[in-house]
N, C-alpha and C positions, 0 to 999 in steps of 0.2 A: 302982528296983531290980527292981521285978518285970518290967518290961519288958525288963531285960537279960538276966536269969534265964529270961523265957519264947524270946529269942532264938534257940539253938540249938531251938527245937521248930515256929518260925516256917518255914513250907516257903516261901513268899515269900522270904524274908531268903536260905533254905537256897539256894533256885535262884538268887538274884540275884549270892550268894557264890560257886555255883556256874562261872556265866556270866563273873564277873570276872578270877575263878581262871585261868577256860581263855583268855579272850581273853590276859591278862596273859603267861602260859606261851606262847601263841603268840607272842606281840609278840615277848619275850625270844629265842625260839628264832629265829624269822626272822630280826632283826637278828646274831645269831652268823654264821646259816648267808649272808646276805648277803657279809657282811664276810669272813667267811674265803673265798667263793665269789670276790669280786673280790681279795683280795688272792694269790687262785689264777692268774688271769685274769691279772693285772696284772704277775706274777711270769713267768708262761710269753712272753708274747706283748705285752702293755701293752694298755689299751684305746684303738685307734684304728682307724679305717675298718670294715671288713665286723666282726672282731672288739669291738670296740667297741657298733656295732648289736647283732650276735647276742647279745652279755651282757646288754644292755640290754631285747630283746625276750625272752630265757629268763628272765632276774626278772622281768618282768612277765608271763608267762603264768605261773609257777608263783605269785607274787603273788595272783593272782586264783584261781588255785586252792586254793590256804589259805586264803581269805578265804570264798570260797563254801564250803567244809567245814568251816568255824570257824562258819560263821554255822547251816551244820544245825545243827552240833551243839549251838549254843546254842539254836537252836529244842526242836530234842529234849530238851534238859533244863526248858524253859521248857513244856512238856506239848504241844508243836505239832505235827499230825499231821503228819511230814515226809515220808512216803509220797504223799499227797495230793499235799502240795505240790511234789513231784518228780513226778510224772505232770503236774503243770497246767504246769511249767516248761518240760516238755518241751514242751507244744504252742505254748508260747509261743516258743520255742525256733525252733520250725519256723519259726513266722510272724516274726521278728524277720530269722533266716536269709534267706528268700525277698527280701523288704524290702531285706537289705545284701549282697546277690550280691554283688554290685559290688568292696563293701570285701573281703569274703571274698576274692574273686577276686586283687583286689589283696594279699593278705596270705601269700598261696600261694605268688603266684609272688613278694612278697620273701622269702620262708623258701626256696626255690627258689635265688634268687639268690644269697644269702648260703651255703645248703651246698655249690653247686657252684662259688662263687668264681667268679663271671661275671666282676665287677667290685670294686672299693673305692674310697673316698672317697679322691681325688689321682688314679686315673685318668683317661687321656685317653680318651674311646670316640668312636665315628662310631655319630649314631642318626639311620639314615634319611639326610638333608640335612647334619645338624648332627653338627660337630666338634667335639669342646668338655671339658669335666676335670667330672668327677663330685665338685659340691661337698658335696652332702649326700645320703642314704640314709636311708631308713626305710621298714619294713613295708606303706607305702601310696604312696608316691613317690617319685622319685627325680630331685633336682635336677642340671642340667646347664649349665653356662657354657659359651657358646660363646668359643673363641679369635678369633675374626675380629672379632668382634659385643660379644663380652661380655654382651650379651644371657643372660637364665637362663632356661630351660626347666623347668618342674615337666612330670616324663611320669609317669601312673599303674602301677605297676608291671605291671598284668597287659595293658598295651599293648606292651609290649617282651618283643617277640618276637625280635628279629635285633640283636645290639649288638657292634660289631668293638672289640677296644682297641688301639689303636692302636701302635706299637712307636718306635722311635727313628729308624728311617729312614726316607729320601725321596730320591725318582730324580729328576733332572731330565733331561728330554731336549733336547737340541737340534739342530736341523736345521742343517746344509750344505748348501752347493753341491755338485752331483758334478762340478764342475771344478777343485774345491779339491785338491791333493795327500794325501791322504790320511797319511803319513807328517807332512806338516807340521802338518795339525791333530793328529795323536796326542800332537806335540811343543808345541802351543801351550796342548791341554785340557790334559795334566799339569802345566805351570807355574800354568794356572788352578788347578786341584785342590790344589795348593800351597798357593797363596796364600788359598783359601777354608777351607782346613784348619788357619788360623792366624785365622781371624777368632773373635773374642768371640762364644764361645757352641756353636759347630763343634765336638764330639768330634773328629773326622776326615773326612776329605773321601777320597771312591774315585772312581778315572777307570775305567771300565768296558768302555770300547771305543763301535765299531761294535754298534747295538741294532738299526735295523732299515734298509730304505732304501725310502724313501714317496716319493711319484709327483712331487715335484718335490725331493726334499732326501735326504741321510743323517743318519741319525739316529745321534747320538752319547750316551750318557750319563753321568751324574753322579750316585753316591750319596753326598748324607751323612748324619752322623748328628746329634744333636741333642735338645733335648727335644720329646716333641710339642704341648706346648705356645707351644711358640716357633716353630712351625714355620713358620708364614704371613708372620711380620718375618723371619727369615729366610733363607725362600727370595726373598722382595723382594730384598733384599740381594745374594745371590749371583746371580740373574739379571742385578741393576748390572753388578757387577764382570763376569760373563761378556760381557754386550752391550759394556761398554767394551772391554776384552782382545781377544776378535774384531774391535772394529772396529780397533783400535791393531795389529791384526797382519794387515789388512788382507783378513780372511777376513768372506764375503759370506754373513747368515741370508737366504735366498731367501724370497719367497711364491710362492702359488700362482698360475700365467701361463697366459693361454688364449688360443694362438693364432690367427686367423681367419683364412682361405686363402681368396681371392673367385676366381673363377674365370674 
């Protein structure tokens, strides 16, 4: 009894009571402020791709920020000079810094990424060589599948400097003969454009004319549209059906010929 009795006068006990108080009160509060945070998130937008990461990366920086001011403050009631200890954090701070440039650098430019909506997880992008759909995102890298390869690329984010994303169309060109009627091909591409306009997977197929005329052929083009992910099987595809169609309509893809005149 005396021991419960001297309890409230115990500063040990008082601080310890102190300390559980405030961690407990914190706990409570974050898990509210989480929860009604993502069912805010969830409600406007859902969490998926670029949104998704940035929810994910803003609770975890504000996470460790209550955590580290949860913890002075428990120092401070625990009698801990937290003056001190913030002046030595800082230099440590510095030297931790220098050490992970790197990841810093990488972390920039994904907080970068993510507020100017470069990208999201399901886009198609061109990085460099590689063509390919952004399977995962985070703060330090960003994964890349390639369409051709299937191969995956991890690039670290503060390397991606230049990233196109790619859109739904693609041009095909192809080359004539210039002894071909030119009327006759306008009428033999459009039946092409037709028929490729009806194939699995083809939004629509555009015959575009005359594009340029190169030093042994006319160049004629083909837009279609499509997803960019299917881009590579089906432009296969449709180069089939055009190389068969010109040949069944008995129009000539020329190569390049180099005459030699002896003298």
């Amino acid at each position: 009894m005396e021991f419960l009795e001297t309890l409230p006068e115990n500063k040990l006990f008082l601080r310890t009571a102190k300390s559980l108080g405030l961690i407990i009160a914190v706990w409570i509060g974050w898990t509210i402020f989480k929860s009604a945070y993502e069912r805010f998130i969830t409600k406007r937008e859902g969490l998926r791709g670029a949104t998704g990461t940035f929810t994910t990366a803003a609770l975890g920086i504000i996470r460790v920020a209550v955590m580290l001011l949860t913890a002075i403050a428990v120092l401070q009631i625990n009698g801990v000079n937290v003056t001190s200890l913030v002046a030595g954090l800082g230099i440590v701070s510095v030297i931790v810094g220098l050490a992970l440039q790197d990841m810093l650098k990488d972390v920039i430019m994904g907080i970068h990424i993510l507020s100017d909506n470069f990208f999201r997880v399901g886009d198609v992008v061109k990085y460099g060589d590689i063509e390919g759909t952004v399977v995962d995102f985070n703060l330090h890298t960003t994964k890349i599948r390639s369409i051709d390869t299937r191969d995956v690329m991890v690039v670290c984010n503060r390397c991606i400097d230049t990233v196109v994303k790619r859109s739904t169309m693609t041009d095909i060109d192809i080359g004539l003969s210039y002894e071909d009627d030119y009327r006759r091909v306008n009428e033999v591409m459009k039946g092409i454009c037709a028929r490729i306009g009806g194939m699995e997977g083809i939004d629509r197929c555009e015959y575009k004319g005359t594009q340029d005329f190169g030093e042994s052929a006319v160049i004629y083009r083909v837009r279609i549209f499509c997803r960019p992910e299917q881009r590579p099987e089906l432009r296969r595809c449709c180069l089939r059906l055009i190389q068969y169609e010109l040949t069944r309509a008995g129009l000539r893809i020329p190569y390049q010929q180099i005459d030699v005149h002896s003298v």
